[in-house]
C-alpha positions, 0 to 999 in steps of 0.5 A: 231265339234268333237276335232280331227277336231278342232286340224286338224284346228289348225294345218292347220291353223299353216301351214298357218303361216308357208306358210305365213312366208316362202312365205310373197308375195303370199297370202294364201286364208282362206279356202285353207285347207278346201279342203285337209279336205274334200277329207281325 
């Protein structure tokens, strides 16, 4: 894995947290980002 895809992982997984602290009663899947990586 290059670093580009490790910050790109960081930060999705930042936004993660931020979904969770926004929105605590709906459930954020582990994979949900991947996905989004995929098709950029």
């Amino acid at each position: 894995m290059s670093t580009t895809q490790i910050d790109i992982l960081d930060e999705y997984e930042a936004m993660t947290d931020v979904f969770g602290d926004l929105y605590p009663d709906v459930p954020v899947p582990e994979g949900a980002w991947q996905g989004i990586e995929t098709a950029q």
